[in-house]
N, C-alpha and C positions, 0 to 999 in steps of 0.2 A: 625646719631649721637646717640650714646648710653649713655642716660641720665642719669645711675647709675655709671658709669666710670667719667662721666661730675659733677659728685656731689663735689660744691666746698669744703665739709668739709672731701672730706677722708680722710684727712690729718690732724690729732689733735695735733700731738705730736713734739714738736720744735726738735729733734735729730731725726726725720722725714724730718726736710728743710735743705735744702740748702742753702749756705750762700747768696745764691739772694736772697731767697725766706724769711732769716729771714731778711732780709733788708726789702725787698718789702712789707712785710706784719708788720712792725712794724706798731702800733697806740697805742700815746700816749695818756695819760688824759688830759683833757679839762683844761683850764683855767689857763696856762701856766706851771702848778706843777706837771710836769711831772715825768717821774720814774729814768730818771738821777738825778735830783734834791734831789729824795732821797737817791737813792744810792750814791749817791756821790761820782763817782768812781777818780777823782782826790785825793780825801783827803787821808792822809795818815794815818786815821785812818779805824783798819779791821773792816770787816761786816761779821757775818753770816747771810745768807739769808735765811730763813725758812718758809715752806710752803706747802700743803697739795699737793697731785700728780694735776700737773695740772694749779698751781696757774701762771706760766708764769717766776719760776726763770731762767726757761735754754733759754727761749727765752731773758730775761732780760741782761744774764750773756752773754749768746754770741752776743749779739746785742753790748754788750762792747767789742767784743772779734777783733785783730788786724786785721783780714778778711773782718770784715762788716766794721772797719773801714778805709778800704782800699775803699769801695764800697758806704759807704755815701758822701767822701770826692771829690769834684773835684777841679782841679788845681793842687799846687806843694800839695803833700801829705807830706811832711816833713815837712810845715808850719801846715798844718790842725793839724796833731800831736800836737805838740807844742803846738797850740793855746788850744787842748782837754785839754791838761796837762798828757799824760798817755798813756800809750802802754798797750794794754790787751794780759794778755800771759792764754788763754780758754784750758784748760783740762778737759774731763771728767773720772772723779775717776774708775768707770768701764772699760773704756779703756786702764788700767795698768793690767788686771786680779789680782788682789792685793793676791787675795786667794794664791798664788802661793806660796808665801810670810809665810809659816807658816807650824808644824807637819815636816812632812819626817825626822824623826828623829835627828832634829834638835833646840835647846833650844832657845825660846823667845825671849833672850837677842843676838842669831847670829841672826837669822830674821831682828830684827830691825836692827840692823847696816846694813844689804845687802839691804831692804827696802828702808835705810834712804839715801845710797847712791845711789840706782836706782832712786830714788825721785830728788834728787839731777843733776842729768845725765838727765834725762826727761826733767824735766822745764828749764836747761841751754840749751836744745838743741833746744826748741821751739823759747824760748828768742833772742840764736844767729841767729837760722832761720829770725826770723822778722827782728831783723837788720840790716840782711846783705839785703833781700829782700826790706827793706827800704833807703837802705844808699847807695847802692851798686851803684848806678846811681851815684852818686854825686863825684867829685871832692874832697872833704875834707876825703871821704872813702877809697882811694887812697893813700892820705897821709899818713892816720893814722893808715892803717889797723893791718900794723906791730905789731906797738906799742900797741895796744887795744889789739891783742892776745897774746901778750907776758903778758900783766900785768892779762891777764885771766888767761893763767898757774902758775901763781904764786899764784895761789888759791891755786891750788894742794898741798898736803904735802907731794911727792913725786917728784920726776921733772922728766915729759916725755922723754921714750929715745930717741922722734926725734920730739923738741919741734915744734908744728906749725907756722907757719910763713904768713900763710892767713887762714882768715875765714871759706874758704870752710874745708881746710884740717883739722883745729881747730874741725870744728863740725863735720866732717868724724871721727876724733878719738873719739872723746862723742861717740857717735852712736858705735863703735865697743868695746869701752867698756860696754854699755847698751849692745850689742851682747853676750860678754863675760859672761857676768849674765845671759842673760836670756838662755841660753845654760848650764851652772852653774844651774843653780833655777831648769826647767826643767829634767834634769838627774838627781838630788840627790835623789830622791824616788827610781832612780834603782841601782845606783852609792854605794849610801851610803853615801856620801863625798859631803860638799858644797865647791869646789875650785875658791871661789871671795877674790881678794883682795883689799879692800878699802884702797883708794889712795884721798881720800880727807875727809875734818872735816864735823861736819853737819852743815849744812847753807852757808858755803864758797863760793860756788858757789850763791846761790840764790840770794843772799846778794850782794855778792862780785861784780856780774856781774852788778849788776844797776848801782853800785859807778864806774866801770870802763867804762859803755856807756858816763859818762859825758865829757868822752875827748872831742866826738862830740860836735862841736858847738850846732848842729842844734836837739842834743836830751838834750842837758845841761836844767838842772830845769823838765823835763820830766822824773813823777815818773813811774815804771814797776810796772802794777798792775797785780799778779796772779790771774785769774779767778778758782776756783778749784768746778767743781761741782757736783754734785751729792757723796757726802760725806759718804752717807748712805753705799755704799759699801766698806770702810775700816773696819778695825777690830778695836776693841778700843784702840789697842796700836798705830796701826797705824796713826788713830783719833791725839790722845795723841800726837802725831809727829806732826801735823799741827798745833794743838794749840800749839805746844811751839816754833814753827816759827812763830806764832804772837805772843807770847811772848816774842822772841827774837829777832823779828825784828829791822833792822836797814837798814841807806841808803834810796837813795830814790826810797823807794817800799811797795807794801802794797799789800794787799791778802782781795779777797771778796769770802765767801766760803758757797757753795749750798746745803742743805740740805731738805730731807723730814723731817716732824715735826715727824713722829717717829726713825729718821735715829740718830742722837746723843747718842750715846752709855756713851760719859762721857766728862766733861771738862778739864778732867788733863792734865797737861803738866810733860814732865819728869826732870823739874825744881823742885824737891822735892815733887812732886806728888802735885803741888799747882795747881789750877785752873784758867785759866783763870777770869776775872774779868770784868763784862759787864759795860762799861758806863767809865772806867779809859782804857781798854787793847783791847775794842773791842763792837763794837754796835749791836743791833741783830735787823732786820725788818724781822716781821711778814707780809711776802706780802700777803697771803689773808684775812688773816683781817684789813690787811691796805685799802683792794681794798672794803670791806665790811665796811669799818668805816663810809662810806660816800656814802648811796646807788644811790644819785641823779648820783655822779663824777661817779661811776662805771655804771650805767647803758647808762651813755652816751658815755664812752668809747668804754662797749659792743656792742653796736649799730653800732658803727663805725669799732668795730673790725669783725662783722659779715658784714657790707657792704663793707670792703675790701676784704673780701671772693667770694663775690655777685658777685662783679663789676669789681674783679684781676686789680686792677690799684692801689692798695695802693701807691705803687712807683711813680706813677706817679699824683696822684691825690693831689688836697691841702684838707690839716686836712677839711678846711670850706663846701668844697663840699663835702667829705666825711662824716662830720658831717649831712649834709642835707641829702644824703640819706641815712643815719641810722635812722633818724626821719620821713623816708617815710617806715620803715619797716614793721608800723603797719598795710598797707595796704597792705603788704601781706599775712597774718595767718585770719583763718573766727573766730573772738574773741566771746566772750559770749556779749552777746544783753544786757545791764542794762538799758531796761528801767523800765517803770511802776511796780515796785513789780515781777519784772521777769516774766511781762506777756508772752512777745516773748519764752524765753526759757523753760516757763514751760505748753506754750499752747499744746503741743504734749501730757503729761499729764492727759489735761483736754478730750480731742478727746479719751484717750485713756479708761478714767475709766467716759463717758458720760453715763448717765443713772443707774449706779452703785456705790459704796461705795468705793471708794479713800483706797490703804489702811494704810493710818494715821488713819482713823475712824473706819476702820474695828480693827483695833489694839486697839482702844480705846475703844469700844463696848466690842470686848473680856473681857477688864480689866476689866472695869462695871461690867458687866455680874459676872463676878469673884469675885466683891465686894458684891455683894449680902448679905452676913451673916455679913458684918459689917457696921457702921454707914456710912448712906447715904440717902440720901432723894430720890437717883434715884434706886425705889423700884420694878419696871419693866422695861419691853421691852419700853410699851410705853414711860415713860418717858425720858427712855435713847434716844431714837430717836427726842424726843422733844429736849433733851438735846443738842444733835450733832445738832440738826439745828441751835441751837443758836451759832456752831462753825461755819457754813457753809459759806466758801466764795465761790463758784462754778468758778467764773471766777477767781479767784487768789488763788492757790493752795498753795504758801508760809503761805498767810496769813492765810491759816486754820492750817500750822503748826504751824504759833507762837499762833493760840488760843488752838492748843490744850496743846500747852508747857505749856502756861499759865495756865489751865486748872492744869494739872498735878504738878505742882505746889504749886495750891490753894488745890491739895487732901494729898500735901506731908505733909503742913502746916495746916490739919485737918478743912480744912472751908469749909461750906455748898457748895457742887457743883453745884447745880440746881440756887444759886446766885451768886455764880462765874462765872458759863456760860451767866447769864444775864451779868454781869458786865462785862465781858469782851467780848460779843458782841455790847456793847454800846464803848467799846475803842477803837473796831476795826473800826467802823463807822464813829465815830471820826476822827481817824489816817488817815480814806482814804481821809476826807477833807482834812485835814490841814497839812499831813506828819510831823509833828509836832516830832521833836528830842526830844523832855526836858518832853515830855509828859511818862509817863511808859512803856506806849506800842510802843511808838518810840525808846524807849532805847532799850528795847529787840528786835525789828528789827533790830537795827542798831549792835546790839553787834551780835546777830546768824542769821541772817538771810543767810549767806554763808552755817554753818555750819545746819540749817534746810535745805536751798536747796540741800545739799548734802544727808540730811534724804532722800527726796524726791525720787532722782536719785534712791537712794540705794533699797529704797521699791517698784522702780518699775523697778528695773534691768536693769536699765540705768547708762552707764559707767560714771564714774567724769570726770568731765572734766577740764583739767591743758589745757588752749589755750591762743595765744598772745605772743609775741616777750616779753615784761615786764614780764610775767609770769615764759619763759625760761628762762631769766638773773636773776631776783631774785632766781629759783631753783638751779642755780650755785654757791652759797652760794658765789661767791670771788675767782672762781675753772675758769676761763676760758677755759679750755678744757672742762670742761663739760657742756658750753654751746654748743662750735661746736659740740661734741658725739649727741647733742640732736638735733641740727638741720641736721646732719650726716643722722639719724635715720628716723627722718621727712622726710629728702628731698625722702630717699630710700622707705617710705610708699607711698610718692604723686606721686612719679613715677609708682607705683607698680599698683596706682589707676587709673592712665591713666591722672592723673594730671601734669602740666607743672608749676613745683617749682619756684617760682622767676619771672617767663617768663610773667605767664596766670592772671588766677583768683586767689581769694586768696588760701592757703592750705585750704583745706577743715579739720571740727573739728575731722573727723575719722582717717585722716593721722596724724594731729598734735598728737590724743591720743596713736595711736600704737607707734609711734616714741617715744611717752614721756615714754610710759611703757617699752619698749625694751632696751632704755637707762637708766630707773632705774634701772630696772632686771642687767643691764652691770656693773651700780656704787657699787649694794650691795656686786658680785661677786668678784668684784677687788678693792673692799677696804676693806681687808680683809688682816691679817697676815697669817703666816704659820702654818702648822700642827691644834693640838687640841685647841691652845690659840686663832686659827683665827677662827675655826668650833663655840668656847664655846662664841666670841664676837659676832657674827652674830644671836645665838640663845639669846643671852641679849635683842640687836635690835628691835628682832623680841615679845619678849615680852615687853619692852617698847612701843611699836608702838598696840600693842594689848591694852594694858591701854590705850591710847590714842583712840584709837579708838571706845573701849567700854563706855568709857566716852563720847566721841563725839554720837553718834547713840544713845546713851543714853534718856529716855523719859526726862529727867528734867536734863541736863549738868550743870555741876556746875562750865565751865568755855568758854569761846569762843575761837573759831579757834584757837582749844587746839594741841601743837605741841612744845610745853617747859613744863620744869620740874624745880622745887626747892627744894634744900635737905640741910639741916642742915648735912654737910659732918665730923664735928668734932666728930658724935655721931654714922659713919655709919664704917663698917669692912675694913681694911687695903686693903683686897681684891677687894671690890666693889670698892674701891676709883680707886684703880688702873686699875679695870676693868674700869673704869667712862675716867678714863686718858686714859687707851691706843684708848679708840674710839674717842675721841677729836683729839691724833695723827695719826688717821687715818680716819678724816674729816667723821666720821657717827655723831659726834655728833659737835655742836657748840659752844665753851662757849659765852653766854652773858657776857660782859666785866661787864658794872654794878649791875651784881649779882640781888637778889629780895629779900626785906622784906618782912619779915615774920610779918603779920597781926596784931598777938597778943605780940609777944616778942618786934619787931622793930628791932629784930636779922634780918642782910644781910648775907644771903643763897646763896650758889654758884646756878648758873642758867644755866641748856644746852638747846639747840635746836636739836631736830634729825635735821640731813641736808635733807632739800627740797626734795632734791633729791630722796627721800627714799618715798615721799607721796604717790605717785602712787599707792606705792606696799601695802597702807593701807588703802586708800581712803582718806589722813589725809590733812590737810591744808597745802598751801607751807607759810600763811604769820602767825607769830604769833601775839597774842593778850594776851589772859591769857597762866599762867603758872597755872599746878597744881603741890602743894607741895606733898612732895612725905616723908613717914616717915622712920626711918632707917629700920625697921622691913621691910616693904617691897622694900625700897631699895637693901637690901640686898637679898633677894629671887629673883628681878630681874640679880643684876650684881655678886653677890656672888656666886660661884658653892657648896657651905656648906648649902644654904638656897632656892635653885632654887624649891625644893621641895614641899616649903611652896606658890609657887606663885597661883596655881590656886585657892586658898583655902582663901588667902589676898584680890585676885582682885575680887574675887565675895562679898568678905565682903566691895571692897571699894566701889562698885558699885552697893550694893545693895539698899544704899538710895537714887539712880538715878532711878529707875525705878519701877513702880509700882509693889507691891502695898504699897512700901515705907515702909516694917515692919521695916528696921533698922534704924530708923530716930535720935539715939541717935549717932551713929558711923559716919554721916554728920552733924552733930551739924557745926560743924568748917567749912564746906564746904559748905555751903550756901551760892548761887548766891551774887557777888556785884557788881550790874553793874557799879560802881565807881571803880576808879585807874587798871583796869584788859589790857588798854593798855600798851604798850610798845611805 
């Protein structure tokens, strides 16, 4: 058996399955509010679906699509229809090559009309495909067939010169007109000449065909819903053409249409160049921040979506038991140890720097050392070593970070250290009674103690560690492919280790790390635009994530498990905003919906999260806690390419009251720790 061929997640990508396979592997949300519920594909009001690469629209959109619903249904499938309410007619927008569709020396305004009519030919052909495919058995299809295609060509504003009389021949002429075009489209770059004649109006067909299925009995009240997805690859005229078939729509039919969040080029309709209208003409669902609005419901979908991977029985399995083992998944990944003060995980640490000076106190000693010519009561060697023993926990190496945080602190805010260091080895004394929250020194454990054990790791060249099935589904921001890529990645290290994924023991933490790096390394590459504008967003990223991290590693952080950002955007460059927008549409960054006040104003600041996804590649946290506000001046030398110049020059200024020997202590004025309100 070849276990990297057997890896259930090769498969990420839903125009990867097959229509079994997107049957088989559906899993909805818990607690009966499922994702029909919101889509609502009966209603006759449009949807566009929108969502970062990944979020589950194309698995969503063909899971409606007339295929799968041939394959969930058993019994007479004419009733099951009916009782749906809908017939899903699934196209994907790239499988027209649309580009086709434009140039070769020919004006905008012929494009569209040959577009709008091939557009027209295409969904009438799938449309009549499925009804004949559905009706064709029956008796009453027999009857009527005549009649049904006769009142079809009378769409036409031409009349065929050898009108059809069945179904089959009905859609055989579609089709060899769709031939005629694409033989047409094709040769005019050599031709010179586009010779199509359009022979019907726009929407005559789309329209026209649902009104005339209702002769059937047995589809009568059964609205045709157009699935159209992946939208991104139209041109914006073409765009413009969709939207003004939900603008025009009529009959009983209705259109749910797939988009990436940076795929919308524009909302005009060629209805006077008016726009579509959200909420009167058409709904819009954010499915991954839908799937993100509610981390409990998404993590327990993901659980089930990864055990129907595990376990290849989704099809066959019930939700309940599938739910049970997604909540036995945590016994398979070797997770981080929380117990006592991270004794477990940081006893290697202790083994490692036994007999010697940790280096958080080697680092601390230098600074002393360096403080020398300024006020300080620790006037030597010896007393600086007096001093560090009063930081000394030997067996809990966390807790000598937060004394020395605290420490550095009490040197930021200019008090005697040599009583600082008393005082806050009588806190730590304390704290290790009574773990006490509400106490000072339980605050600051509780608010950094993640991001000190990451200090730790980092100062003695030990990788971070991202482990745990919760860990993966939270780094998915609401992306469900990118949790399979992640456990893809994983399964392919625990095999590599001589590990049996799924089968054995748990993944051990050096397959879950390579896996999680090699999958971030995959999301920064391919969430990226084209040419210079995608090269100059990635280099933004990459300096955002450097604040953050400088911040974090920082002797004195002036915020916890720092991994958001807040900016007064009314006062930052037209450029940066937009640079801020186009990474939100391509999921590097997160908007927090509730925005963050602003401390001193009570001004609500737009708020992002880099996406999880990206931690690895910075050492930075996946959950957030504080935001640091970010001011236009350096905003703008992040995401502005007029100001990129000024960043190294900003971020040492803003980081300079973070770390000893704290000369700039006027320019964090405002940035002083508050252990209060800095959750989320």
């Amino acid at each position: 058996m070849n276990l990297l061929q057997d890896n259930p997640f090769n498969l990420t990508k839903a125009n990867d399955y097959s229509d079994a396979q997107i049957n088989d592997y559906w899993v909805d949300m818990p607690d009966g509010n499922g994702f029909l519920s919101i889509l609502k594909p009966a209603s006759p009001m449009p949807t566009l679906i929108l969502g970062g690469k990944g979020s589950g629209k194309t698995h969503l959109m063909r899971y409606c699509s007339y295929e799968i619903q041939k394959l969930r249904h058993s019994g007479t499938l004419q009733e099951s229809i009916k009782k749906e309410g809908y017939l899903g007619i699934y196209t994907r927008c790239e499988g027209l090559n649309a580009n086709r569709f434009e140039a070769k020396g020919q004006s905008p305004d012929v494009w569209r009309s040959v577009f709008e009519y091939y557009m027209e030919l295409f969904l009438a052909d799938l449309l009549l495909a499925h009804v004949r495919d559905l009706l064709k058995p029956t008796r009453e299809f027999k009857e009527m067939e005549v009649a049904f295609c006769r009142s079809v060509l009378k769409l036409f504003d031409e009349e065929q010169p050898a009108p059809s009389a069945t179904l089959d021949s009905l859609i055989a002429s579609l089709r060899d007109l769709r031939r005629d075009i694409d033989v047409g489209v094709n040769n005019c770059a050599i031709t010179g000449k586009l010779r199509v004649r359009v022979r019907i109006s726009r929407s005559r067909l789309i329209f026209g065909i649902p009104k005339a299925i209702q002769v059937f009995r047995q589809l009568r009240g059964v609205r045709v819903l157009y699935l159209i997805d992946e939208l991104e690859n139209f041109s914006e005229d073409q765009q413009k053409y969709v939207f003004t078939l939900v603008r025009e729509r009529s009959g009983p039919c209705s259109m749910k249409i797939g988009s990436r969040l940076y795929g919308i080029k524009t909302y005009s309709t060629f209805s006077g160049d008016e726009e579509i209208k959200e909420g009167s003409e058409y709904e819009k669902l954010l499915l991954d921040e839908h799937l993100r609005a509610n981390p409990t419901r998404y993590n327990s979908f993901a659980r089930r979506l990864v055990a129907s991977k595990i376990f290849d029985k989704a099809g066959q399995t019930d939700q309940k038991v599938l739910e049970a083992k997604g909540s036995a998944l945590d016994q398979m990944f070797d997770e981080r140890k929380k117990d006592k003060f991270y004794e477990a995980e940081t006893k290697p640490l202790v083994k490692k720097y036994e007999g010697r000076e940790p280096p958080h106190f080697q680092k601390l000693r230098k600074n002393l050392v360096a403080k020398f010519g300024q006020p300080t009561r620790a006037r030597n060697v010896g007393e600086i070593s007096t001093l560090l023993q009063k930081l000394s926990v030997p067996r809990f190496p966390l807790l000598e970070k937060v004394n020395t945080m605290l420490l550095y602190r009490a040197w930021s805010d200019g008090e005697d250290l040599t009583k600082a260091a008393v005082q806050i080895s009588d806190m730590c004394a304390e704290f290790q009674k009574h773990h006490s929250a509400q106490m000072l020194y339980g605050r600051v454990y509780s608010h950094f103690s993640q991001d000190l054990l990451a200090q730790l790791f980092r100062e003695s060249d030990i990788p971070q560690r991202y482990c745990g099935i919760d860990s993966f589904i939270h780094m998915s921001m609401g992306l469900p492919r990118l949790l399979l890529i992640i456990l893809k990645h994983i399964h392919n290290w625990a095999v590599f280790n001589n590990e049996r994924p799924f089968t054995g023991a748990p993944i051990s933490a050096e397959s879950q790390q390579k896996g999680i790096a090699q999958a971030a390394s995959w999301f920064f590459d391919d969430a990226r635009s084209k040419g210079e504008e995608g090269a100059f967003l990635q280099e933004c990223i990459k300096r955002l994530a450097q604040l953050f991290r400088e911040v974090r590693f920082s002797d004195k952080p002036v915020e916890c498990s720092l991994c958001s950002f807040s900016a007064d955007f009314s006062k930052v460059s037209a450029k940066a905003r937009a640079t801020v927008e186009l990474a939100e549409k391509y999921s590097l960054l997160i908007r927090i919906p509730r925005g963050q006040r602003d401390r001193n104003s009570m001004r609500v600041d737009a708020k992002f999260q880099i996406n999880s996804m990206l931690a690895p590649l910075w050492d930075l946290p996946i959950y957030r806690r504080g935001a640091l506000p970010i001011d236009p001046e350096l905003m703008e030398a992040i995401f502005d390419p007029a100001s990129v110049r000024k960043f190294d020059k900003l971020l040492a200024k803003r980081i300079s009251g973070m770390n000893a020997p704290f000369q700039d202590k006027k320019s964090t004025e405002q940035e002083l720790f508050d252990l209060v309100g800095t959750n989320d």
